[in-house]
C-alpha positions in Angstrom: -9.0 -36.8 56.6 -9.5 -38.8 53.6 -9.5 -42.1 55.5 -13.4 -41.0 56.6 -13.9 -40.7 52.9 -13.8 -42.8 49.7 -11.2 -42.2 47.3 -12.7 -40.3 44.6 -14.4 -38.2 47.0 -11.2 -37.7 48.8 -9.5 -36.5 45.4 -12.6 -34.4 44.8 -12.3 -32.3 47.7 -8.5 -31.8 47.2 -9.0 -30.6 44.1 -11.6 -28.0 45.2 -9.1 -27.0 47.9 -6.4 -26.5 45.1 -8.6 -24.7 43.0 -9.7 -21.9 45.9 -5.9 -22.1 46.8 -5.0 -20.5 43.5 -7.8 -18.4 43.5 -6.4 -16.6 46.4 -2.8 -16.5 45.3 -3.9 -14.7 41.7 -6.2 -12.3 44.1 -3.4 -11.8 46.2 -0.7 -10.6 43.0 -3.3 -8.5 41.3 -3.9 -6.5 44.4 0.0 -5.8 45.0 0.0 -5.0 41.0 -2.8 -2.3 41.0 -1.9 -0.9 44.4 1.4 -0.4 42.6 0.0 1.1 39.6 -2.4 3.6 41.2 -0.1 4.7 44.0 2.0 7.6 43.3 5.4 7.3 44.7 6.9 9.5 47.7 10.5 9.9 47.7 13.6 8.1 45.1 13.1 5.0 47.7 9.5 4.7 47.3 9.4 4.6 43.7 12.2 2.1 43.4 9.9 -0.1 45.6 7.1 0.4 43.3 9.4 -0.6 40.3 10.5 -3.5 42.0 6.9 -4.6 42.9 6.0 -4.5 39.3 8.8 -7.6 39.0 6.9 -11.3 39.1 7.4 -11.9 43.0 7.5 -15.2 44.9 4.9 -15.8 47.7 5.8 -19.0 48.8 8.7 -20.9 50.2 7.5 -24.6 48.5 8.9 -25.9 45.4 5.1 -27.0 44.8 3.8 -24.0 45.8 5.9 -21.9 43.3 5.8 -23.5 40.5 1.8 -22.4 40.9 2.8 -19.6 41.3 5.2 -19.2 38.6 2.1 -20.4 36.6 -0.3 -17.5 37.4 2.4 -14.7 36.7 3.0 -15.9 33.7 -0.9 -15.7 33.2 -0.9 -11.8 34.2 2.6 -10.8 33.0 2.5 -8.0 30.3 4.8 -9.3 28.2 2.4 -11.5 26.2 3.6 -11.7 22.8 0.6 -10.2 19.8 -0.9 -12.3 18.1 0.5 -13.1 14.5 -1.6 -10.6 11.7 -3.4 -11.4 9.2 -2.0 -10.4 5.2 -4.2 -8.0 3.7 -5.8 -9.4 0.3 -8.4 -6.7 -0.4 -7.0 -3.7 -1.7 -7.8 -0.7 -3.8 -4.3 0.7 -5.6 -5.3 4.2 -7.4 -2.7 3.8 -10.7 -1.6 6.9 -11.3 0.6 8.0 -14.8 4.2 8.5 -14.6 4.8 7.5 -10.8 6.1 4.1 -11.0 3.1 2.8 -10.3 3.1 0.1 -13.2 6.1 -1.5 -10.9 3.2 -1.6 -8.1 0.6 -2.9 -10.2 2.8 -5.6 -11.2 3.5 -6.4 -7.3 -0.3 -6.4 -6.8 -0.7 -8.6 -10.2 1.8 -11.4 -8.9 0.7 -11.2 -5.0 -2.8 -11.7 -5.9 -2.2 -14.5 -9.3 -0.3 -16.9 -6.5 -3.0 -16.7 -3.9 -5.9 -16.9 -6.8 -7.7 -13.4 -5.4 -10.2 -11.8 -8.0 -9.1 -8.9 -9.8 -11.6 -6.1 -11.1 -11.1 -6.0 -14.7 -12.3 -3.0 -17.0 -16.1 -4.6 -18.6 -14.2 -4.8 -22.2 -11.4 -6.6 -23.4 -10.1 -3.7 -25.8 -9.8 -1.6 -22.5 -7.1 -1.9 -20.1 -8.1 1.2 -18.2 -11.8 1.9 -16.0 -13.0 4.5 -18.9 -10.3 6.7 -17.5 -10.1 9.7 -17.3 -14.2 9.8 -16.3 -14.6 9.1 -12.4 -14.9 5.6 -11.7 -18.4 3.8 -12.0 -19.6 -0.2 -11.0 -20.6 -0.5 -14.6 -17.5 -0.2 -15.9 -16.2 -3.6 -14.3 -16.8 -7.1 -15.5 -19.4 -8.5 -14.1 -18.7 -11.7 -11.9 -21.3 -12.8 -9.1 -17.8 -12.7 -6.6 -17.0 -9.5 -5.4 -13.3 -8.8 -6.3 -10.0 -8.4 -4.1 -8.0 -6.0 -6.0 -8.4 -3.4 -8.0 -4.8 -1.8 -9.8 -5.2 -0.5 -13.2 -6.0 3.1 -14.1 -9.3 4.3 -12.5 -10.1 7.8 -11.7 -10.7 8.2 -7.9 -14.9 8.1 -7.2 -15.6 7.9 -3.6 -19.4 5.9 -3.4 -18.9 3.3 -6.4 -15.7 2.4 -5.0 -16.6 2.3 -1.5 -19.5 0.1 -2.3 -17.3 -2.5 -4.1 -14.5 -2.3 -2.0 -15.3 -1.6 1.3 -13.3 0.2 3.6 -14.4 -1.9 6.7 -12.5 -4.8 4.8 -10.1 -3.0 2.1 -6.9 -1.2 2.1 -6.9 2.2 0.0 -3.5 2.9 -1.9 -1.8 5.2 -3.8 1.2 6.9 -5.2 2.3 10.1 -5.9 5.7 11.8 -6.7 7.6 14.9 -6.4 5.3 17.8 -8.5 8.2 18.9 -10.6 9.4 15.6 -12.4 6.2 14.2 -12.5 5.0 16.9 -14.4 8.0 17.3 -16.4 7.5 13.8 -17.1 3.9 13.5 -18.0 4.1 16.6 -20.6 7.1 15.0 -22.3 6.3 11.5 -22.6 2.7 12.0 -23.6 3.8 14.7 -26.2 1.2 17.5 -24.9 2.8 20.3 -26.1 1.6 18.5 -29.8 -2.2 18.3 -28.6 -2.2 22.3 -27.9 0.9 24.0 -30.3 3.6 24.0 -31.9 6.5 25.9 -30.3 8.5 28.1 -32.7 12.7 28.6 -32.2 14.4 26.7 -29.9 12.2 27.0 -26.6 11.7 23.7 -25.2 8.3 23.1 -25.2 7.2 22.6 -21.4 8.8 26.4 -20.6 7.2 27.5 -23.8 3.5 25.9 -22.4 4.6 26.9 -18.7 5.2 30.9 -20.3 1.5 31.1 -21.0 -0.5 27.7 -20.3 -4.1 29.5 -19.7 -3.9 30.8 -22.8 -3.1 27.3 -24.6 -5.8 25.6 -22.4 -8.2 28.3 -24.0 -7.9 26.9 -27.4 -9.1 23.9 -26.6 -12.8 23.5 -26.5 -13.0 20.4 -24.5 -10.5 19.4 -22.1 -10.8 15.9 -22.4 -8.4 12.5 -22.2 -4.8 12.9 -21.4 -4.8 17.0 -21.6 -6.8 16.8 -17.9 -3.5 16.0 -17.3 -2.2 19.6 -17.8 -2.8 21.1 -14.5 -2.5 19.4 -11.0 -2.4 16.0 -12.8 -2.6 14.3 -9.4 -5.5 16.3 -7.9 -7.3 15.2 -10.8 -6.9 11.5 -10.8 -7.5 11.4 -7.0 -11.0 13.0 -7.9 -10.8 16.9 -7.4 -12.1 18.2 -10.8 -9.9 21.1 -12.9 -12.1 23.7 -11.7 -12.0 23.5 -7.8 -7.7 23.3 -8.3 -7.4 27.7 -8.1 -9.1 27.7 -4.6 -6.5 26.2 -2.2 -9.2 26.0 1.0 -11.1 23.8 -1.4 -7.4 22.1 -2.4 -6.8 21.5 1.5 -10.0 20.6 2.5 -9.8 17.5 -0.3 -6.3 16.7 1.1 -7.6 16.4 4.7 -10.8 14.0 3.0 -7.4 12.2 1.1 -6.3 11.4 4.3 -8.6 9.7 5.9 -9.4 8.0 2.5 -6.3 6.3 1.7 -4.3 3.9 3.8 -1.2 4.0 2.6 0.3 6.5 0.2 3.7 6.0 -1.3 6.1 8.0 -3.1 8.2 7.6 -5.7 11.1 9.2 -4.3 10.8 6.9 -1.1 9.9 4.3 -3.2 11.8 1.0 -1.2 10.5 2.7 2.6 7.6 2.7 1.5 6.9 -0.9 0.0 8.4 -2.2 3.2 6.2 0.1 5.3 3.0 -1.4 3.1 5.2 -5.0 3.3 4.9 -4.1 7.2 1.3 -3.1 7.6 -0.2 -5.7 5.5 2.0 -8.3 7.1 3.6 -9.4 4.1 6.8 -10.9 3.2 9.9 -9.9 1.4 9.6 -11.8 -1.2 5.7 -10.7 -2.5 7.2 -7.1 -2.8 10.4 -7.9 -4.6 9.8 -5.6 -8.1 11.9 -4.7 -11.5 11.0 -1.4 -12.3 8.4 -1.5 -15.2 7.9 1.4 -17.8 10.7 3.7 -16.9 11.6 6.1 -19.7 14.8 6.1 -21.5 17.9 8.1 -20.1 17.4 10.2 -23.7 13.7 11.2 -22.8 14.5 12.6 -19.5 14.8 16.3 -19.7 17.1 18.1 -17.2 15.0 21.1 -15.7 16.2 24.6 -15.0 15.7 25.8 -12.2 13.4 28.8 -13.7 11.1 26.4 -15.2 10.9 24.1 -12.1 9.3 27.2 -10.0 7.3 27.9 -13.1 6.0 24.3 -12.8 5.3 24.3 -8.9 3.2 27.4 -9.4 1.1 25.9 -12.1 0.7 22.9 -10.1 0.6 24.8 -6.5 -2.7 21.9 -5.6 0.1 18.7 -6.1 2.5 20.6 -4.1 0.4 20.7 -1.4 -0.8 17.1 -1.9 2.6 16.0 -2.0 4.2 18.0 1.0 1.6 17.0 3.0 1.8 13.0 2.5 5.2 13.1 2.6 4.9 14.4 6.2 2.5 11.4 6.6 4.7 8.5 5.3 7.4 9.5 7.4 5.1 9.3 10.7 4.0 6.4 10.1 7.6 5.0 9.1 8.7 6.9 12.8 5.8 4.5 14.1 7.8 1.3 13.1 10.9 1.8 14.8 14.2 0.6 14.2 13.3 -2.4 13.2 12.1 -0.8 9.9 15.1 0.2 8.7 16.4 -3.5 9.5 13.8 -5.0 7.1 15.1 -2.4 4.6 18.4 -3.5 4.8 17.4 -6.9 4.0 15.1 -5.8 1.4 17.4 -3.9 -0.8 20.0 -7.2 -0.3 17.0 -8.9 -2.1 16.8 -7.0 -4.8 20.3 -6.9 -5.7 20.1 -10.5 -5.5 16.9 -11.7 -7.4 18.3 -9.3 -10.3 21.4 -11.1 -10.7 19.8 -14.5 -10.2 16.8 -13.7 -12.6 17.9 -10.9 -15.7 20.9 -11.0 -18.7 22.9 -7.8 -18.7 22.6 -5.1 -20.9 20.2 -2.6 -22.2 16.8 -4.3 -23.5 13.5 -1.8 -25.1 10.0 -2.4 -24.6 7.4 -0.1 -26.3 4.1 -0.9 -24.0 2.1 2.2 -25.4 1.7 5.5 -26.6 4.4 5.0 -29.4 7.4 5.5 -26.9 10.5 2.9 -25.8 11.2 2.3 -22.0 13.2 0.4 -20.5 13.0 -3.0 -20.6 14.8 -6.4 -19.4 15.8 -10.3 -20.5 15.5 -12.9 -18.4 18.4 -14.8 -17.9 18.6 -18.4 -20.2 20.4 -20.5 -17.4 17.8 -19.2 -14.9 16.8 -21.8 -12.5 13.7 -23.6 -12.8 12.7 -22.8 -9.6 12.5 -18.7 -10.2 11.4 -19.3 -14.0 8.0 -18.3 -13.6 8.2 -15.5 -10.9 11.2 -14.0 -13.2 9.2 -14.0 -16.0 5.9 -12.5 -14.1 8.5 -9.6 -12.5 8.9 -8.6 -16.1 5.2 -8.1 -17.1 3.6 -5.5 -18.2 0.2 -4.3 -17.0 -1.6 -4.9 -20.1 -0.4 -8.7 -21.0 -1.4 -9.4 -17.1 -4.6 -8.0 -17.8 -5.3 -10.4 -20.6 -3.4 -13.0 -18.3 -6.3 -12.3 -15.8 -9.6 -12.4 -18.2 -8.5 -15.7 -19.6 -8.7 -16.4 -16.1 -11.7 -15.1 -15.3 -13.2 -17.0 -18.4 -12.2 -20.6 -17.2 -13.7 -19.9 -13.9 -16.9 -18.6 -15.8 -17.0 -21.6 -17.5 -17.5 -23.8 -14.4 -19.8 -22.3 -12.1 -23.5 -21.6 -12.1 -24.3 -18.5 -14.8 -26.9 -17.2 -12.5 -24.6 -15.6 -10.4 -22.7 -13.8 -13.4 -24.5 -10.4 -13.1 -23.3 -7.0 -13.5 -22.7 -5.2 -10.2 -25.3 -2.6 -9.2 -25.4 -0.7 -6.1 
């Protein structure tokens, strides 16, 4: 046939023929596939036919002919692997006291420092929090014409201003909360509360003595203002449900439920390693940007062993966190269920990490560090023979919130200082 034709129209028309050829072959396999799909088997030997049909199946008898055809079930197979993700650079971290979640603002300082993403900073350099414990507002940022990537110092949880900045369409809301009884415990002992409302007489200890009759103490106190918001349902309050909502619990569970479609990700303290590798999972992050030291942990001495009388004394008063807390623990371990083994395989290798980056990076022994509020906490040394290549990131892992924060203005400054100073405008919604 191509003899009555020239040779490029010969080649033409072959390819045409080819092309319709494989049109019919694909036409062919889908029809087999959804007939398979949509039929309901008969009897044990129909539905082993229909699993076997759903097997890539030869319909010719050429080597030619197959490889084609090897070509367009590989273009309709199933098994097409997902396309890599994309890490997650905007995010939202609500700090909360006495968590751990200085160890996560650290993470979020040194993940966003290497990748050079804009921090929201607090509008003066003398603060290092958002005017908490007031509900977060846009004028209490610096002003930068760029809108920022990360926001994890303290800020009390405001649902417009913050949705406005960072948007939910393109951030990631986190938080992290921790069992109701330590924290609490914790909180009223290391910020010495029991000194901003009395002075307990004998030996009581002084959170039983509170706990024995806290409405009364709370009385005293015409303004309930600063770190004594922190007396009731401290957690409540710094995710934005005010003091006087926390004695109705349909209120209390009603915020919970808005909580929960608020915030992405919500860690515990308790679960502290499942859940960095479950945000390490859906942020698609690596090992290494959520390696951490743990930063502002009290003393052994501070920590007070509660009695059991005084820890049900405590979960009463704070009945709103206990109900915050019960029900995102339920949540984190759904959504670690959702992961499957493989999660507990990068936890494995996650914990090896951390064993290894503290031997490789810090000296042995007991160091102090005094951050704020007038108490030691733990602190650490990095080693002198420590290699030059984990230097820096050894001595970043070791930073406190507030040196980063100056870290981050001088920063901010340099870039100020070489772009155009129309764009340097406070943020206004």
């Amino acid at each position: 046939m191509c003899g009555m034709f020239r040779s490029r129209k010969c080649t033409i028309l072959l390819g045409f023929v080819l092309f319709f050829a494989l049109i019919g072959i694909a036409l062919r396999f889908y029809e087999r596939r959804v007939f398979n799909v949509i039929s309901p088997p008969q009897d044990t030997a129909k539905r082993k036919t229909r699993t076997e049909s759903l097997k890539p199946v030869s319909v010719c008898d050429c080597d030619n002919d197959c490889k084609v055809d090897d070509f367009v079930n590989d273009l309709l197979s199933d098994d097409t692997p997902p396309p890599p993700c994309k890490p997650v650079n905007n995010i939202l971290f609500l700090k909360t006291h006495k968590t751990g979640s200085s160890t996560v603002t650290n993470i979020l300082n040194r993940y966003g420092d290497t990748r050079d993403l804009m921090f929201a900073l607090p509008i003066s350099r003398s603060l290092y929090s958002f005017f908490w414990p007031r509900p977060f507002q846009l004028r209490f940022t610096q002003a930068f014409g760029r809108a920022p990537n990360i926001l994890c110092n303290h800020a009390r949880y405001n649902k417009v201003p913050m949705n406005w900045l960072f948007p939910k369409t393109t951030t990631r809301y986190i938080t992290l909360l921790r069992e109701p009884t330590d924290h609490f415990e914790s909180v009223f002992n290391f910020f010495h509360l029991d000194k901003r409302l009395f002075r307990p007489k004998n030996k009581v200890l002084p959170l039983q003595a509170f706990l024995q009759n806290a409405s009364f103490y709370l009385k005293q106190v015409k303004n309930i203002t600063g770190l004594l918001t922190l007396t009731k349902n401290p957690t409540l309050f710094e995710l934005g449900l005010d003091t006087k909502y926390h004695e109705d619990l349909d209120i209390v569970r009603n915020y919970i439920r808005f909580l929960q479609h608020e915030f992405d990700i919500v860690m515990l303290m308790e679960h502290f390693d499942e859940s960095l590798i479950l945000l390490k999972r859906r942020f698609c992050w690596k090992i290494e940007d959520i390696l951490y030291f743990k930063l502002n942990e009290r003393l052994q001495k501070h920590k007070q062993k509660i009695p059991s009388l005084v820890k049900d004394q405590i979960r009463h008063w704070n009945s709103g966190d206990v109900l915050l807390y019960d029900a995102f623990n339920r949540t984190l371990w759904e959504m670690i269920k959702e992961e499957g083994p493989a999660f507990f395989e990068d936890l494995s290798l996650f914990r090896r990490e951390l064993k290894n980056i503290k031997t490789k990076c810090l000296r042995e022994g007991n160091f102090l560090t005094k951050p704020y509020s007038g108490r030691f906490v733990q602190g650490y040394a990095v080693r002198p023979d420590v290699s030059e290549e984990l230097n820096d990131t050894c001595h970043k892992m070791i930073t406190n919130e507030i040196p980063y924060l100056d870290y981050h203005r001088d920063k901010l400054v340099k870039l100020y200082q070489t772009i155009d100073r129309s764009v340097y405008r406070p943020f206004s919604m």
